[in-house]
C-alpha positions as CSV (number, residue, x, y, z in Angstrom):
1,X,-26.4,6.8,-0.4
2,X,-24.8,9.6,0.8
3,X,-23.6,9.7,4.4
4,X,-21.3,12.9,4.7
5,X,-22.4,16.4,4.3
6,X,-19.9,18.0,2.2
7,X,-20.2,21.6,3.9
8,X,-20.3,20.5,7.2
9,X,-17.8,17.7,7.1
10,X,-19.6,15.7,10.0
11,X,-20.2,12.3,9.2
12,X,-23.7,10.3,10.4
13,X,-22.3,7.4,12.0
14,X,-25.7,6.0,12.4
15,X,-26.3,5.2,8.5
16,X,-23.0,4.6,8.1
17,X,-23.0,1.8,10.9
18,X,-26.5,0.5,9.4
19,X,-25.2,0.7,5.8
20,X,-21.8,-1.9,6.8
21,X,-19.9,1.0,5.8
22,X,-18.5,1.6,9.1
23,X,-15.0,2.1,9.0
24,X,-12.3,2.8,11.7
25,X,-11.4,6.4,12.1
26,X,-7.7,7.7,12.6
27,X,-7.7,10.7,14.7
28,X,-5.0,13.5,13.9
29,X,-5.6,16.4,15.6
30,X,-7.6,17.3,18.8
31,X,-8.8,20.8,19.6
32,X,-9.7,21.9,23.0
33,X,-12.4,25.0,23.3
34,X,-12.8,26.0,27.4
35,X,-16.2,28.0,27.4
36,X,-18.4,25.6,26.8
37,X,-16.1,23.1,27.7
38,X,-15.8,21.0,24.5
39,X,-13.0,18.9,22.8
40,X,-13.1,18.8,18.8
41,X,-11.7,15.6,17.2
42,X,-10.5,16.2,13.8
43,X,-9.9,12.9,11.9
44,X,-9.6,10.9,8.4
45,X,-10.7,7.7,7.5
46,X,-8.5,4.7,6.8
47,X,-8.9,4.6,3.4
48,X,-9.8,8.6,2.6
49,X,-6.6,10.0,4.4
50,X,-7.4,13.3,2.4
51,X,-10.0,14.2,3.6
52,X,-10.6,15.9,7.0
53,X,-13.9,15.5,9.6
54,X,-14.4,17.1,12.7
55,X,-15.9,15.4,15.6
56,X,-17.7,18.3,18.8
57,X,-17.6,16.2,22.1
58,X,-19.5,18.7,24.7
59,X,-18.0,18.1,28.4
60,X,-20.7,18.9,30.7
61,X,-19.4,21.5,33.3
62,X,-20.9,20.0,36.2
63,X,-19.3,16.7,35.2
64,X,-16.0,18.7,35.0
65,X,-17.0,20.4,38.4
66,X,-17.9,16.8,40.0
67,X,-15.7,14.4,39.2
68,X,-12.1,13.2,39.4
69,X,-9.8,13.5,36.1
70,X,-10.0,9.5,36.0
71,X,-13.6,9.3,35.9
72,X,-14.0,11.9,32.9
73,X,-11.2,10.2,30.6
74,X,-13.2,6.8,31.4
75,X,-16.5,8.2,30.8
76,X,-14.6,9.6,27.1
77,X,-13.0,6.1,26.4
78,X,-16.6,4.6,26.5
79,X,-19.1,7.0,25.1
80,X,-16.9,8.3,22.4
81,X,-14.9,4.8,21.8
82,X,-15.4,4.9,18.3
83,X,-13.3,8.1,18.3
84,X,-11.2,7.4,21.6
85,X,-8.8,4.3,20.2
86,X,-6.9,3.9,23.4
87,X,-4.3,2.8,20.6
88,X,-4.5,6.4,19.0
89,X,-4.9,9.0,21.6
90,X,-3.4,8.0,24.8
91,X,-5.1,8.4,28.3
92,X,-2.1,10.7,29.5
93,X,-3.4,13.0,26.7
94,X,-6.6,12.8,27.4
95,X,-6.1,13.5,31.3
96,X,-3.8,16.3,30.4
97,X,-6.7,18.3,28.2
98,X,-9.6,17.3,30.6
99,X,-6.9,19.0,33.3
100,X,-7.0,22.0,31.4
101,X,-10.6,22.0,31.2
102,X,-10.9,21.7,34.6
């Protein structure tokens, strides 16, 4: 079964998560895009280090227009949390892009 698409280097998380092939990702870069507002997660897998994915998180503008800098990071931490390792990209990162953003 083939999960990734080898032009697009995204990766359905989905069938992997069915399949028990789930595996932890190790983030190495993040990219930050300001119109739309959108951070870009590029990352390996544990045991593929050379290969590269790239992961579009979209930041809705009224979110970033509405709430506080704390909430945002939060909201990241638990809808992207299998991206967002707490123990990999630390919240004073993430607070200092959303800044930006905002």
């Amino acid at each position: 079964m083939d999960f990734v698409n080898p032009d697009a280097k995204f990766v359905d998380l989905a069938a992997l998560s069915l399949s028990g092939s789930l595996v932890p990702s190790v983030p190495t870069q993040l990219m930050l895009k300001y119109n739309p507002p959108k951070l870009t997660i590029v990352y390996h897998f544990e045991q593929k280090q050379n290969q590269q994915f790239y992961h579009d998180i979209f930041i809705d503008k009224d979110m970033l227009a509405h709430k506080n800098t704390d909430e945002i990071v939060s909201h990241l931490y638990v809808t992207e949390a299998y991206y967002f390792n707490p123990k990999q990209i630390k919240r004073t990162q993430l607070i200092r892009l959303v800044n930006m953003m905002q």
